[in-house]
C-alpha positions as CSV (number, residue, x, y, z in Angstrom):
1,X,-5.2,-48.2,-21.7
2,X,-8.3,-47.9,-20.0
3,X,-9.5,-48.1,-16.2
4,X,-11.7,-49.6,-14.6
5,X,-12.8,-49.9,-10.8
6,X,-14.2,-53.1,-9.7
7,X,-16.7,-52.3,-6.5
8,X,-16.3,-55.5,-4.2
9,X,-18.7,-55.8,-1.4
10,X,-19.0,-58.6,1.2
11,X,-20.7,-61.3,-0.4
12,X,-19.7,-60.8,-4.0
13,X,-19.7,-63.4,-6.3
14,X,-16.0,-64.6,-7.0
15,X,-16.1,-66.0,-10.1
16,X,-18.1,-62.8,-11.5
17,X,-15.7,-60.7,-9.8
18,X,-12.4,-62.9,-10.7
19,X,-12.9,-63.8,-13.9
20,X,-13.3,-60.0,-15.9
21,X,-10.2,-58.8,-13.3
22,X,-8.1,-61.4,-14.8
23,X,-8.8,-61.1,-18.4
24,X,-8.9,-57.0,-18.0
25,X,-5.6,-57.2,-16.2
26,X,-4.1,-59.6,-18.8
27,X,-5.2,-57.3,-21.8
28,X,-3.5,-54.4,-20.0
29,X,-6.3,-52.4,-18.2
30,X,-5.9,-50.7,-15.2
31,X,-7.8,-52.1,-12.9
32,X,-8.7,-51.0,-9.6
33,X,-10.6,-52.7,-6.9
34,X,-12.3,-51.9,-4.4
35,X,-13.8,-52.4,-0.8
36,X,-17.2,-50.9,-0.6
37,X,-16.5,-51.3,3.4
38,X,-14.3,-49.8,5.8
39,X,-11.3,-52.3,5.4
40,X,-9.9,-53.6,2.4
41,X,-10.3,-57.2,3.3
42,X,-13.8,-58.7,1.4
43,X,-15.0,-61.7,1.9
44,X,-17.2,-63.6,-1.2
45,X,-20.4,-65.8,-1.3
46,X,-18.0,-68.5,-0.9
47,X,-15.7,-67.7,1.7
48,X,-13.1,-66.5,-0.6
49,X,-11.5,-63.1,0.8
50,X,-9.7,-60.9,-1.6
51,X,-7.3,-57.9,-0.3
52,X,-8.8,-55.1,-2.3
53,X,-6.6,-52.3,-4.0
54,X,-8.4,-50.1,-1.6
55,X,-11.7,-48.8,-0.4
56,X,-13.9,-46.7,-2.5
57,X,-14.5,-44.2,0.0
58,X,-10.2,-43.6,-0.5
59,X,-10.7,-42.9,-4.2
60,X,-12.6,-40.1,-3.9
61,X,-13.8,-38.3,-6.9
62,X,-11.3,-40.2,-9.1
63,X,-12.6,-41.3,-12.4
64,X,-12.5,-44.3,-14.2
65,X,-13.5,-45.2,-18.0
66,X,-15.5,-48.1,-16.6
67,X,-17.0,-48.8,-13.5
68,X,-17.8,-53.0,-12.6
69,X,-20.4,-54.2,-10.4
70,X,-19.7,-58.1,-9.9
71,X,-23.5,-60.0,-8.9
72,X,-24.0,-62.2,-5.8
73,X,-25.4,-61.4,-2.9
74,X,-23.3,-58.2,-1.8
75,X,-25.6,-56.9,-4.5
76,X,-27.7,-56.0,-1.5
77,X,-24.8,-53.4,0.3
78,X,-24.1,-51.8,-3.4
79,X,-28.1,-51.0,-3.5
80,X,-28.6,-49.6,-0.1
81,X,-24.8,-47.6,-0.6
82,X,-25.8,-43.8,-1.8
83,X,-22.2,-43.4,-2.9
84,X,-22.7,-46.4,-5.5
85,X,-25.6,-45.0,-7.0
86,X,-24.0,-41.5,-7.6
87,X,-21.3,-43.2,-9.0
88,X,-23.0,-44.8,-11.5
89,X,-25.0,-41.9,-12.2
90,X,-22.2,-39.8,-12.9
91,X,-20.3,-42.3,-15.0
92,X,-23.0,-42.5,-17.0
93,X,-23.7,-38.4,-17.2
94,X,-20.3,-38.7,-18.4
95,X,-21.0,-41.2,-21.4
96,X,-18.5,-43.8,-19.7
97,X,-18.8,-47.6,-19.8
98,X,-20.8,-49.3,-16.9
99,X,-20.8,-53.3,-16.5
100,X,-22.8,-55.5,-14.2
101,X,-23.4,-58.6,-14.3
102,X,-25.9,-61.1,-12.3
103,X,-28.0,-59.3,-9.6
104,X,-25.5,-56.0,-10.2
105,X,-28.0,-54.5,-12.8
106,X,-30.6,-53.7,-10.1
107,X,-28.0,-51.3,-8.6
108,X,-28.2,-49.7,-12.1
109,X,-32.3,-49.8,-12.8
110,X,-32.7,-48.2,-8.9
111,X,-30.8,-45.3,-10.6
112,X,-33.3,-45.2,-13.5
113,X,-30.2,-46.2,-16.5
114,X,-31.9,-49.4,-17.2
115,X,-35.5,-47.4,-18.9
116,X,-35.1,-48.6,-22.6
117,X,-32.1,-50.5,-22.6
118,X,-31.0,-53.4,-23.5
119,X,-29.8,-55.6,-20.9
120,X,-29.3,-59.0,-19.2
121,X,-29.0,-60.0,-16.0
122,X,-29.5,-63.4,-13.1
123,X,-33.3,-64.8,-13.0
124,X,-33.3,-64.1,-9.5
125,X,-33.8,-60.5,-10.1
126,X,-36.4,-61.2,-13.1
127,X,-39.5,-60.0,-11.3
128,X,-37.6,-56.4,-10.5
129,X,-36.3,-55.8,-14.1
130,X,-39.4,-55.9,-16.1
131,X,-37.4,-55.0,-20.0
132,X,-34.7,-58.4,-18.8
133,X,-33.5,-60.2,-22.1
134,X,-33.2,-63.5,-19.5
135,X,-32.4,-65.3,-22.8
136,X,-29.3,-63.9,-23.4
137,X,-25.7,-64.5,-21.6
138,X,-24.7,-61.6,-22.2
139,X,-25.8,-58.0,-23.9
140,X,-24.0,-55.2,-25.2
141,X,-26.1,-52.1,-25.2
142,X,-24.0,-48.5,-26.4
143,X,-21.7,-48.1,-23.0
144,X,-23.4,-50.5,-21.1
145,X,-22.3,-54.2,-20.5
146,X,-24.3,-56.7,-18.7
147,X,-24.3,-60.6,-18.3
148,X,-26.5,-62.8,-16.5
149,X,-24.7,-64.6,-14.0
150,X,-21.9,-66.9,-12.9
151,X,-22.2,-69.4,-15.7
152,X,-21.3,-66.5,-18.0
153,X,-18.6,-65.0,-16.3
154,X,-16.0,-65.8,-18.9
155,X,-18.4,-64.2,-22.1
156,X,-18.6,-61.4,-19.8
157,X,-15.5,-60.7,-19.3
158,X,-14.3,-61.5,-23.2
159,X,-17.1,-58.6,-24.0
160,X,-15.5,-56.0,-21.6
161,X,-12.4,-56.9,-23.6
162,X,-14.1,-56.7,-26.9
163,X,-15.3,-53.1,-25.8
164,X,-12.8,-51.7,-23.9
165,X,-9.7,-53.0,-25.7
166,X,-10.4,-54.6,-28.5
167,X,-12.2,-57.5,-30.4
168,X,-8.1,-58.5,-31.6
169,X,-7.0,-58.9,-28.0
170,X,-10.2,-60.4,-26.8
171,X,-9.7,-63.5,-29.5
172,X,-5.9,-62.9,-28.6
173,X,-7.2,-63.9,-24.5
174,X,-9.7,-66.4,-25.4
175,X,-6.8,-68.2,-27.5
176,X,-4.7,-68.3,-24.8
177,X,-6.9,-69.6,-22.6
178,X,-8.7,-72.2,-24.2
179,X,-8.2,-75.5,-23.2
């Protein structure tokens, strides 16, 4: 199965963050999350504070198939952290997945991956992302994933399913979740 690390930093979005956890952890991924900060306690836009798996400064040069950059506010922290942007720059040296959804591809254009590709991401960050598809929800584009924010959260997560498992146990999910 594959893995995937999940960068929380304080003010993430939950549900952006939540929701693809969940639905990778119930297809079987490894998922790993964590703390961009010191601790492994990370507090949400909303208050909600999740205990991280543990701190990316901890992992250390480990690799992951995918690396996930949940939107919100904390967007802000994963920008201004150099460690972020050499991770993504060597995930995608390495031809490995990268997902971010809502303000999290700006993390991903200030490391020059966005220059023609297609991608998707919150209207808030519009005006910085010149080549935005702000129609779609969500947009699949070779190894990289992007949605466009909160309200799409649960396509987002069914796509990293789709991709990194399998379009079978992504219907398999959304089955088992519908209401």
């Amino acid at each position: 199965m594959p893995s995937i690390l999940a960068i929380l930093a304080t003010g993430f979005e939950e549900i952006e963050a939540l929701t693809p956890i969940d639905l990778l952890r119930r297809a079987g991924v490894e998922v790993v999350t964590a703390a961009l900060g010191d601790g492994i306690h990370v507090t949400g836009r909303s208050g909600v504070t999740l205990h991280a798996d543990t701190t990316l400064a901890a992992l250390g040069e480990r690799e992951f198939d995918c690396v996930f950059l949940p939107g919100g506010p904390g967007v802000t922290h994963l920008r201004a952290d150099p460690r972020v942007r050499a991770l993504v720059l060597r995930q995608h040296a390495a031809a490995r997945w990268l997902a971010a959804i809502c303000a999290a591809p700006t993390v991903l254009h200030d490391a020059g991956l966005l220059t023609g590709r297609r991608y998707t991401a919150h209207f808030s960050v519009a005006a910085e992302l010149p080549a935005i598809l702000s129609t779609e929800r969500t947009v699949a584009d070779g190894r990289l994933l992007t949605g466009r924010g909160a309200g799409t959260s649960l396509e987002f997560a069914l796509l990293l399913v789709t991709s990194l498992v399998s379009p079978e146990k992504s219907r398999e999910i959304a089955a088992s979740i519908a209401a």
